[in-house]
C-alpha positions in Angstrom: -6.4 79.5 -45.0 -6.4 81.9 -42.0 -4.2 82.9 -39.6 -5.1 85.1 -36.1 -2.5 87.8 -35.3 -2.3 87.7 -31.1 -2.0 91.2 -29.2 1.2 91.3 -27.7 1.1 92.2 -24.1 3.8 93.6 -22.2 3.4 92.9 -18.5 6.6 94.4 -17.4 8.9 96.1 -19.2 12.2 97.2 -17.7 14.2 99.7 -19.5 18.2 98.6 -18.4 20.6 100.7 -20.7 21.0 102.1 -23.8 23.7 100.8 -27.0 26.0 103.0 -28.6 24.0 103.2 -32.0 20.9 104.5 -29.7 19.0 101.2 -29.3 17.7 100.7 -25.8 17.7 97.5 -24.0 15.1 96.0 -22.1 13.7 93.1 -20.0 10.5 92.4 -20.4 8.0 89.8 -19.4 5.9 89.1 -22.7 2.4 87.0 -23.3 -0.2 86.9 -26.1 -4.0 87.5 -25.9 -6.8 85.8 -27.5 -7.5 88.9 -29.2 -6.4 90.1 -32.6 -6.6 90.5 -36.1 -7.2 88.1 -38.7 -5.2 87.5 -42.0 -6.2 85.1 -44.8 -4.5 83.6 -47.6 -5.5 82.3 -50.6 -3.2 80.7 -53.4 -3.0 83.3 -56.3 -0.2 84.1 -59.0 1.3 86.9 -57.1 1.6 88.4 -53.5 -0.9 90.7 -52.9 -3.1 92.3 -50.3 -6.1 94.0 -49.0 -7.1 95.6 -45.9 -10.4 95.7 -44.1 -11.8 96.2 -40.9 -12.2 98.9 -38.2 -9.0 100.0 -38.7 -8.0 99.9 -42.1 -7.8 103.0 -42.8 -4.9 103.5 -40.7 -2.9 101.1 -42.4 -1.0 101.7 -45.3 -1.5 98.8 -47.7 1.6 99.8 -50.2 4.4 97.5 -51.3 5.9 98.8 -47.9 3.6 97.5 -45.5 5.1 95.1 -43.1 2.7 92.1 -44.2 4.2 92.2 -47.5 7.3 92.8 -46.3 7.4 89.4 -44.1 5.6 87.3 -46.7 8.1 87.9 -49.5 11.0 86.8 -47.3 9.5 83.1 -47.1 7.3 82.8 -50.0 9.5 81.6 -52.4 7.7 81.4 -56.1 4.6 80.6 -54.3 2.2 83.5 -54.5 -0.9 84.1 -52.1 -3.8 87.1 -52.2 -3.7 88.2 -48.5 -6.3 89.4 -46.5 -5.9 91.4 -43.0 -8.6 92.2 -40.8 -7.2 94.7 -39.4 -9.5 94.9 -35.7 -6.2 96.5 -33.4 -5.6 99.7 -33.2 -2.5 101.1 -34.8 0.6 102.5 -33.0 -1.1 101.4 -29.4 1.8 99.3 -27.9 0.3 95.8 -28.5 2.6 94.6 -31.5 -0.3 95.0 -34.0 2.2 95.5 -37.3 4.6 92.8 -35.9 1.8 90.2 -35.1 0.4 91.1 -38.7 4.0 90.6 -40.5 4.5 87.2 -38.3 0.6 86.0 -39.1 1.7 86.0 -42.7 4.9 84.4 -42.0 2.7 81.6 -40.5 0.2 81.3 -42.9 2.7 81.2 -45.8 4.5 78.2 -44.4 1.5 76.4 -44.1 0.1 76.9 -47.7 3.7 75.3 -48.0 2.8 72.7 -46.2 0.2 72.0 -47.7 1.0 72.2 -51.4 3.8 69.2 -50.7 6.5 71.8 -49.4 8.7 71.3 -46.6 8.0 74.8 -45.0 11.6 75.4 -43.7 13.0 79.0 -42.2 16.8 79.1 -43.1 18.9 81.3 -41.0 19.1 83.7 -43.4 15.3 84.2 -43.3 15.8 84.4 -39.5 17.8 86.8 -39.8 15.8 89.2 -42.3 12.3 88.2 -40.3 14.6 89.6 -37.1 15.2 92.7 -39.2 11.5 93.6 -39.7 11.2 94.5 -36.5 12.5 93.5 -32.9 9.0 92.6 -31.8 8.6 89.9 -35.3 10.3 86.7 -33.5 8.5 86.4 -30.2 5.1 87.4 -32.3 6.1 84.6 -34.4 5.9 82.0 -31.8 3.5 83.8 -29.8 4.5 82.3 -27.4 4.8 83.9 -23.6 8.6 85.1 -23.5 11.1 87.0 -21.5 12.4 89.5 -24.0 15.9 90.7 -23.2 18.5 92.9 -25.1 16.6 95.1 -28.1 14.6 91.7 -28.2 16.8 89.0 -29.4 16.9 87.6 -26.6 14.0 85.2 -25.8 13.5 82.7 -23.4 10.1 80.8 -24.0 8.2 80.9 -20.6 6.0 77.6 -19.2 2.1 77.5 -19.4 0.6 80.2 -17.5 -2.3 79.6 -14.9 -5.5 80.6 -16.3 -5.3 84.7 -16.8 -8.0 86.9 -18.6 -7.2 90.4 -20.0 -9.2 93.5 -20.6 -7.8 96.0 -23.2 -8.3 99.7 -23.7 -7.1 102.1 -25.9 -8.4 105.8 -26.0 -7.9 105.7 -29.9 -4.5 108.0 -29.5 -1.1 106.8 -31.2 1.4 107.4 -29.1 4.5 107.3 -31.4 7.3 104.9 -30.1 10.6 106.6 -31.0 8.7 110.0 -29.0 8.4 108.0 -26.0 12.1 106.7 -25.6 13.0 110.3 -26.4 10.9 111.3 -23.2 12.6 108.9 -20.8 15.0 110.3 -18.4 19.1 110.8 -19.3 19.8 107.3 -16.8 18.7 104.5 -18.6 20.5 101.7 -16.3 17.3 100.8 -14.4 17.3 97.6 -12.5 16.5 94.2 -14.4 13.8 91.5 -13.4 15.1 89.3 -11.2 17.1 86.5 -12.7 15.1 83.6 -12.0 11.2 83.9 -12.6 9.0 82.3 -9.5 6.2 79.9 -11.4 2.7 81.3 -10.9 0.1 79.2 -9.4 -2.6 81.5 -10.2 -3.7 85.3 -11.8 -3.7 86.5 -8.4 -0.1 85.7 -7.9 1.1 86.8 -11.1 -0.7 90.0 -10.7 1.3 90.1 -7.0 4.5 89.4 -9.0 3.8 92.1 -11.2 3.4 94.6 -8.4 7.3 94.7 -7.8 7.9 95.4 -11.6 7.6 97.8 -13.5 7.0 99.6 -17.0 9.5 102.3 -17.6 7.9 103.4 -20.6 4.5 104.4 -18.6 5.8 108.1 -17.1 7.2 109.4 -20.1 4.2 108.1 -22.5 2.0 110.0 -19.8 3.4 113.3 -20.9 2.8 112.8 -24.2 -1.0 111.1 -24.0 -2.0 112.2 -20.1 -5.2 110.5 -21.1 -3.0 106.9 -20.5 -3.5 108.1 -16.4 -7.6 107.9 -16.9 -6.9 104.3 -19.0 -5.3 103.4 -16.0 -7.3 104.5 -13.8 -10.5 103.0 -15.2 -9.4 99.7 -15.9 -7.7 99.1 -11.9 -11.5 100.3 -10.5 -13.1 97.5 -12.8 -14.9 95.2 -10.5 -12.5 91.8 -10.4 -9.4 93.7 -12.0 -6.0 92.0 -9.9 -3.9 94.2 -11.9 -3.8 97.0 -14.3 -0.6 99.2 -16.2 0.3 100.5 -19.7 1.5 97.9 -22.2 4.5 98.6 -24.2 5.1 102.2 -25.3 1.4 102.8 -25.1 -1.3 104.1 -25.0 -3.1 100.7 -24.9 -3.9 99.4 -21.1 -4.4 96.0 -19.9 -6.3 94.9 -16.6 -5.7 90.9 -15.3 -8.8 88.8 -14.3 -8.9 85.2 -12.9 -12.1 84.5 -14.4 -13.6 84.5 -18.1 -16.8 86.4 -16.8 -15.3 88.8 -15.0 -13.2 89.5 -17.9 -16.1 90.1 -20.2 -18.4 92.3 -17.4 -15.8 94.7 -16.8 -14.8 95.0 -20.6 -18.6 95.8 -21.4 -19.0 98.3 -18.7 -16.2 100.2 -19.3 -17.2 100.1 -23.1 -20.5 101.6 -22.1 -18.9 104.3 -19.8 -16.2 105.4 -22.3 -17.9 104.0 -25.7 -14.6 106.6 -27.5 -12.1 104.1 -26.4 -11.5 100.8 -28.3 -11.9 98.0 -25.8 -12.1 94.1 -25.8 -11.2 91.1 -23.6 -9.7 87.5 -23.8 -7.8 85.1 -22.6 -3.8 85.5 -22.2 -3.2 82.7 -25.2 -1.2 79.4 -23.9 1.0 79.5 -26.7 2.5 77.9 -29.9 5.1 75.4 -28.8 5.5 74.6 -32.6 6.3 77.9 -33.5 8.2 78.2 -30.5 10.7 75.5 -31.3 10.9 76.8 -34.7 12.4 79.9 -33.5 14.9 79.0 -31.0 15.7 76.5 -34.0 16.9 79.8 -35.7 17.8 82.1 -33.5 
């Protein structure tokens, strides 16, 4: 049984204050692309797992790693040799460890399933797959989300128009507690707006995104300059609407309104700059399943 671990995208990401105990809070408009890793599960006596792919190697694949981690928390006495493909980049601001840990989630409730088992997540499990990670709910339902708070606050967004994303990544890990170190002493910035407009097409998300922002880009910049270039190259790709830093970076995303523009830019730039990592897809719909499952618990 597989399972396919969506890049998380942020499209926006507002940084509005920071918590006593040093956690930040944000607002932050969140989707899913249809590209990923892959994770899959076979029934076995034990948990276990194994780690291939481009990226392996920079993946740790102890008792500590976060798939391990997630699976134990639902599997119960049912054991499962895991698999993970691991084809993102690591540390690149696209939720590649939290996509992974909530893949196995998934995949473990349906060998569940399919062994007889009611796959149900109690709260408590809610609770502890909330603790992996503040990005591990919203990857669970993968699901396009408004994140507020440190990310327990989600409110699951309505379909998107049709939206294809270019990704690129100049292979540097830009370590996330370094980057909210770098941002400036005044961390009340202005929230999105409170009510979101429904997008009728790319073009008019891509408008919308214009008056948002990522206040995580500038100070990722003066740790990785080479983010500016990412940037840069992916807003001069013939069709891009729309182009910025996802997350804490250093991955990039461009917005397209059609599949083939998507692809054409994603294999030019890959032939001008064949060091970075890039690929395209289509911003995913959604999991309304594993969307109810979460607001069921959360």
């Amino acid at each position: 049984m597989t399972e396919f671990a969506h890049a998380k995208i942020n499209l926006c990401l507002h940084v509005t204050g920071q918590r006593a105990d040093g956690y930040h809070l944000l607002d932050s408009l969140v989707v899913f692309a249809g590209i990923g890793d892959g994770l899959r599960a076979t029934p076995a006596d034990g948990l276990s797992l194994r780690i291939t792919g481009p990226f392996a190697a920079g993946v740790p694949a102890g008792d500590d790693n976060l798939v391990l981690r997630a699976a134990r928390l639902v599997a119960g006495d049912m054991g499962a040799e895991l698999v993970l493909d691991k084809r993102l980049p690591p540390a690149s601001g696209i939720g590649g460890g939290s996509a992974d840990a909530a893949a196995a989630i998934r995949v473990l409730l349906r060998l569940q399933a399919m062994a007889g088992r009611m796959p149900v997540m109690a709260q408590a499990q809610a609770d502890a797959v909330a603790a992996l990670g503040a990005d591990v709910p919203v990857c669970l339902a993968s699901h396009p989300a408004r994140m507020r708070g440190i990310g327990e606050k989600l409110d699951w967004l309505p379909p998107l128009p049709e939206v294809h994303v270019v990704l690129a990544n100049p292979r540097v890990e830009v370590p996330t507690p370094a980057v909210f170190k770098a941002l400036p002493p005044h961390k009340e910035n202005p929230s999105l707006p409170e009510a979101l407009p429904g997008w009728i097409d790319a073009a008019a998300l891509a408008d919308w995104l214009r008056e948002t922002r990522n206040d995580l880009e500038a100070p990722a910049r003066t740790i990785a300059p080479v983010i500016g270039d990412v940037v840069s190259a992916l807003a001069a790709l013939p069709g891009a609407l729309f182009a910025r830093m996802s997350g804490s970076g250093a991955t990039c995303f461009a917005l397209f309104a059609k599949e083939a523009e998507a692809i054409a830019a994603s294999e030019a730039l890959a032939a001008d700059q064949p060091e970075w990592w890039v690929a395209s897809g289509l911003i995913y719909p959604g999991r309304a399943d594993m969307a109810q499952l979460i607001r069921a618990t959360t």
